[in-house]
C-alpha positions in Angstrom: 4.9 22.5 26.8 8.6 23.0 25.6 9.5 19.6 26.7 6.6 18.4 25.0 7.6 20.1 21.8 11.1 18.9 21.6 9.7 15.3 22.2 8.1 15.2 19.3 11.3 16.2 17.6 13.2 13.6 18.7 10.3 10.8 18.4 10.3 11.9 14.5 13.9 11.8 14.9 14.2 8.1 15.7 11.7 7.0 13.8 13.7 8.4 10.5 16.6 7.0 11.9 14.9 3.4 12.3 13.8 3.7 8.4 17.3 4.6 7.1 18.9 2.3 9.4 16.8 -0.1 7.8 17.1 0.7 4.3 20.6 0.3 5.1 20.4 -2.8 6.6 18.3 -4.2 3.8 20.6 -2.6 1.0 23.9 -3.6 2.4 23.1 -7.4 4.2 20.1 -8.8 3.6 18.4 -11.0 6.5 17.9 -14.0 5.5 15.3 -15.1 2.8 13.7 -17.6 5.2 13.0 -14.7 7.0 11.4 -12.4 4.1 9.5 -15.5 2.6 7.7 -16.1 5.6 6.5 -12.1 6.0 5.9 -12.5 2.3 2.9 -15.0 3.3 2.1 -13.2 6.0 1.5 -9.8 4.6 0.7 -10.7 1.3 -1.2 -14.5 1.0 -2.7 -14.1 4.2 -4.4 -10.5 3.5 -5.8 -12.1 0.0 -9.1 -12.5 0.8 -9.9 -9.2 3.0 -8.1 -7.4 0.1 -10.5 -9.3 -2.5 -13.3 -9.2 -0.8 -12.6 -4.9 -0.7 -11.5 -4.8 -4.5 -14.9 -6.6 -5.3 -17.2 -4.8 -3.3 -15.9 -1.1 -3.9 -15.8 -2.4 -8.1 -19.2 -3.3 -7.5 -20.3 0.0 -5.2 -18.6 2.0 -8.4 -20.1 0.8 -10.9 -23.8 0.8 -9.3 -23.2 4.5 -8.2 -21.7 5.9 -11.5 -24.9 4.1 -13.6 -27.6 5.5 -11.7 -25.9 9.0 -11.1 -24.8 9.5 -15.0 -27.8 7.3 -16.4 -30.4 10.0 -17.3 -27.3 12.4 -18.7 -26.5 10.5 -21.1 -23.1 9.5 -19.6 -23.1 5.7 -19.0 -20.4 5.1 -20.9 -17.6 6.5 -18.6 -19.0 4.1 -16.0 -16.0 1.6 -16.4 -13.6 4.6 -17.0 -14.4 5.4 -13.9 -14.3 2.6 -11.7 -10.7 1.7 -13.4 -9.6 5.5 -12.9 -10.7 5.6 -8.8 -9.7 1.6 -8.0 -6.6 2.1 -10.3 -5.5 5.9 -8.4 -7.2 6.5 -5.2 -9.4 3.8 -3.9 -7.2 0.5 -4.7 -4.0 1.8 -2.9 -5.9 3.5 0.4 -8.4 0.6 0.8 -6.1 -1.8 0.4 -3.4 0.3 2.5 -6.4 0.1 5.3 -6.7 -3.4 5.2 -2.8 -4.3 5.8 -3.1 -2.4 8.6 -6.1 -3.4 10.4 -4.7 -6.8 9.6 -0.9 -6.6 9.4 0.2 -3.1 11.0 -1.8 -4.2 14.4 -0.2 -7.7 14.5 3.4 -6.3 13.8 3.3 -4.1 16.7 1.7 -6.3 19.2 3.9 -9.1 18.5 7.5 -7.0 18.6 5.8 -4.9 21.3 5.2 -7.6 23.5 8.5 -8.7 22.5 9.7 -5.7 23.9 8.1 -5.6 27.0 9.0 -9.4 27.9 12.6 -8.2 27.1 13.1 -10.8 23.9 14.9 -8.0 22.0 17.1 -7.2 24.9 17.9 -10.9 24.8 18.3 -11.0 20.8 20.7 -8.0 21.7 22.7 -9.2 24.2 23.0 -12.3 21.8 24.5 -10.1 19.2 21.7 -10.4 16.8 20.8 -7.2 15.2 16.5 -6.7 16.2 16.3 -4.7 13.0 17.8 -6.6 11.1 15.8 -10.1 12.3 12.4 -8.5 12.8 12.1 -4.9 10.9 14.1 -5.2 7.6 12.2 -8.8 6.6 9.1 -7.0 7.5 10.3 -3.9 5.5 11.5 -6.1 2.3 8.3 -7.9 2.3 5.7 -5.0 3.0 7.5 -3.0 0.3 7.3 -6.0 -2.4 3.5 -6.9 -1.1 1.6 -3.6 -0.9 2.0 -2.8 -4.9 1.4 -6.6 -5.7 -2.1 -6.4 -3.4 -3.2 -3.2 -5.0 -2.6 -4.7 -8.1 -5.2 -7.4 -7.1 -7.4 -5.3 -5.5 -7.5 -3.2 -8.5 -8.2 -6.0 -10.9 -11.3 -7.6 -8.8 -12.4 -3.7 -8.9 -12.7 -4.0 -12.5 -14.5 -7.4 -12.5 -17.5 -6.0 -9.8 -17.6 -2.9 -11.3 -18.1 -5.5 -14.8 -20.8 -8.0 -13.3 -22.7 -5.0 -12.2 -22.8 -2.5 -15.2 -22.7 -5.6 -17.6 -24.5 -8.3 -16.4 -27.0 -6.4 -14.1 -27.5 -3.3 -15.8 -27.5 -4.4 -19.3 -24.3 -2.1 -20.5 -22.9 -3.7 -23.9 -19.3 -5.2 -23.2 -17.5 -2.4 -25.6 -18.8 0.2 -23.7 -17.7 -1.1 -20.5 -14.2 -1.6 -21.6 -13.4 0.3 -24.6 -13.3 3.4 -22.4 -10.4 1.2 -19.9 -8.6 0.8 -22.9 -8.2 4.0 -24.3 -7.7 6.5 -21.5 -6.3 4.4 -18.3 -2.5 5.4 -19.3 0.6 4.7 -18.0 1.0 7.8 -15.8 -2.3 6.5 -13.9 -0.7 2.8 -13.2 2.7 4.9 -11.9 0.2 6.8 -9.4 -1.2 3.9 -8.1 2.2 1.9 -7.8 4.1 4.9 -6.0 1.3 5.4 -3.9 1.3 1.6 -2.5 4.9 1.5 -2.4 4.7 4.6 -0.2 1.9 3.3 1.9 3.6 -0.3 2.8 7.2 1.9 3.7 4.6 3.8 5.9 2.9 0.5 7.6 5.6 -1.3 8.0 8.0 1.3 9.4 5.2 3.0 11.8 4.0 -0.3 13.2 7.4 -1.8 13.7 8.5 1.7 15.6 6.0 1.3 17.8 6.2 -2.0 18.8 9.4 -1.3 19.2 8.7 1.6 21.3 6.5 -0.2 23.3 6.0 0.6 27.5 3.7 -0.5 30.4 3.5 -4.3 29.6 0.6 -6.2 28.5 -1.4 -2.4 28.9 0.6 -0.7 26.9 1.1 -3.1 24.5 -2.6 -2.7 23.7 -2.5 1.2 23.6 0.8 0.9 21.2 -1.1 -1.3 18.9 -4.3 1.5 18.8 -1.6 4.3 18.4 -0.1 2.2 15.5 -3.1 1.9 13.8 -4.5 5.4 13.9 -1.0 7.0 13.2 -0.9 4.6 10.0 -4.6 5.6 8.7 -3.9 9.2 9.5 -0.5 8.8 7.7 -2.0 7.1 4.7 -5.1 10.0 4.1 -2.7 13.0 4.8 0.7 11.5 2.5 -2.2 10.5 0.2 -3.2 14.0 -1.0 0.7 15.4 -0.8 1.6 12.4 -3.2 -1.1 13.6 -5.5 -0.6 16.6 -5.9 2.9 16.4 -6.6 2.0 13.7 -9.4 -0.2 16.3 -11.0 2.2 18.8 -11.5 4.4 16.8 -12.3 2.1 15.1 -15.2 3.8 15.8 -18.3 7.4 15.5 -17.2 6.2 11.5 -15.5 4.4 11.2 -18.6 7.0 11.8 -20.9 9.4 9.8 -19.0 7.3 6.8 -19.2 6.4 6.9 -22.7 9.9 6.8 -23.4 10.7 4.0 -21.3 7.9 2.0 -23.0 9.0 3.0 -26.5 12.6 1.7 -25.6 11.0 -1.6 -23.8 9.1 -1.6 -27.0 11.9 -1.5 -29.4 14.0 -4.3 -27.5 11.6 -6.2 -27.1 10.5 -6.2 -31.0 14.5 -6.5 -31.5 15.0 -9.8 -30.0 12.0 -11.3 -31.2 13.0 -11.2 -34.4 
């Protein structure tokens, strides 16, 4: 029981060790961009259409639930507030977060846990190559850059489903739809969503990439590192998920604030040199 304790300790020790030996590794020498371009693809091209087809659908599932819910309390007009508030704060970064790593996460670990276990690192090592520098930090670089850019996507095919059904099914006039969007989807709301998915492709990346290269038992426990990797990154994502919120929300005004000012001065230069 003791020994199992400390384990754990020192499992959560290395694995904080592999993310700031990373971030230092991606800070102070950059792999190659050959190397990030091609994890760009295959993070971020390559998971398009799962992550569209998830945008649309849960859009679409929104918008048909929010109509008939609110429809006989007089409420209908908050239908596209809504489905812009959840696919914009909650639903756009953990769906899409899910998809990366039912897609992503499990491929990353199989691949550098079979390297692993067919002792290719050990070779990349005794070659003098760095392992986290050739396989985590351009996975690290890309996931980081991709994740925000994916939500982003999935959040504005949300909005479209969530559209085509309130609008073009359900007869809602276009203004009321959108006008809503307009007025109360602020800026605090797009800083959720973009520190949430920049949390969530740190977490995918870094989980995935420790267990692959963690990885024991050959081909079998390749297969069981790959499951492990994939629960421990959905359980990661829900529980960080509701910590990241609810520091957000008490930290509201002061974010808030903040961001207003930064838009006022992007404002002002911007006005400036357009002059």
């Amino acid at each position: 029981m003791i020994k199992a304790f400390f384990n754990v300790f020192e499992i959560i020790g290395d694995f904080l060790h592999l993310i700031f030996s990373v971030v230092l590794i991606s800070i102070k020498r950059p792999p190659r961009f050959a190397l990030i371009r091609n994890q760009l693809y295959e993070i971020g091209v390559l998971s398009l259409p799962v992550v569209a087809i998830t945008g649309f659908s849960t859009g679409m599932v929104l918008a048909a639930q929010s109509y008939f819910q609110l429809s006989d309390k007089g409420l209908v007009g908050v239908t596209g507030l809504m489905v812009a508030k959840a696919m914009m704060v909650e639903l756009g970064p953990v769906l899409t977060a899910f998809m990366v790593t039912g897609r992503v996460g499990a491929s990353m670990c199989a691949e550098l846990g079979t390297m692993k276990v067919t002792e290719q690192i050990d070779a990349l090592k005794s070659m003098t190559v760095n392992p986290l520098s050739y396989l985590v930090a351009p996975r690290f670089i890309a996931g980081t850059i991709m994740l925000p850019l994916l939500t982003i996507f999935s959040f504005v095919l949300g909005i479209i489903g969530g559209y085509l059904i309130a609008v073009e099914f359900y007869n809602m006039p276009h203004n009321t739809f959108v006008d809503p969007i307009r007025i109360h989807l602020n800026n605090f709301d797009m800083f959720s969503g973009f520190i949430k998915s920049l949390a969530f492709g740190i977490m995918i990346v870094t989980i995935s990439c420790y267990r692959g290269m963690t990885t024991r038992g050959g081909a079998a426990g390749v297969g069981r590192a790959t499951t492990n990797s994939v629960v421990i990154c959905y359980s990661a994502i829900l529980i960080s998920n509701f910590f990241i919120t609810m520091i957000l929300n008490e930290s509201h005004d002061l974010i808030s604030g903040f961001l207003d000012t930064i838009v006022e001065y992007i404002s002002y230069f911007i006005g400036y040199f357009s002059r």
